[in-house]
C-alpha positions, 0 to 999 in steps of 0.5 A: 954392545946390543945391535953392534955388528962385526964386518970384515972386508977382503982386498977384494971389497967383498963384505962378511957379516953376521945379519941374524940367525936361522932362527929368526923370523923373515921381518926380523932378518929382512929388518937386520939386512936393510940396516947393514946395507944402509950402513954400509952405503952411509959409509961410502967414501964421498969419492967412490964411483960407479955401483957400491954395491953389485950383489948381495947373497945371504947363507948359513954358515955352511949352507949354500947362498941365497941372491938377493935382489940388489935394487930391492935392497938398498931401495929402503 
């Protein structure tokens, strides 16, 4: 469907998805990863403890990563 995105998550609880393309604008991209990461902490077992999520980090495919600021983005 339109908007549904595929995640996998390792052993590890490190989490893959597809947020957007290389072609889309900053807003559009900024858009896509605030709604994934306020999926993914809607998600959170009610049991969890301490931090959900450490750290995020954007790349292409086979480009290198980019950290992003954890507090800024699940803040919205």
């Amino acid at each position: 469907k339109g908007g549904a995105v595929e995640f996998r998550a390792e052993k590890a609880g490190i989490v893959h998805a597809g947020v957007g393309k290389a072609s889309f604008s900053k807003s559009a991209l900024a858009e896509n990863v605030n709604a994934f990461l306020g999926a993914i902490m809607k998600a959170k077992p009610t049991g969890a403890k301490g931090t959900y999520v450490q750290s995020v980090t954007l790349s292409s495919t086979m480009g290198p990563g980019v950290k992003i600021d954890v507090s800024e983005a699940t803040s919205s």
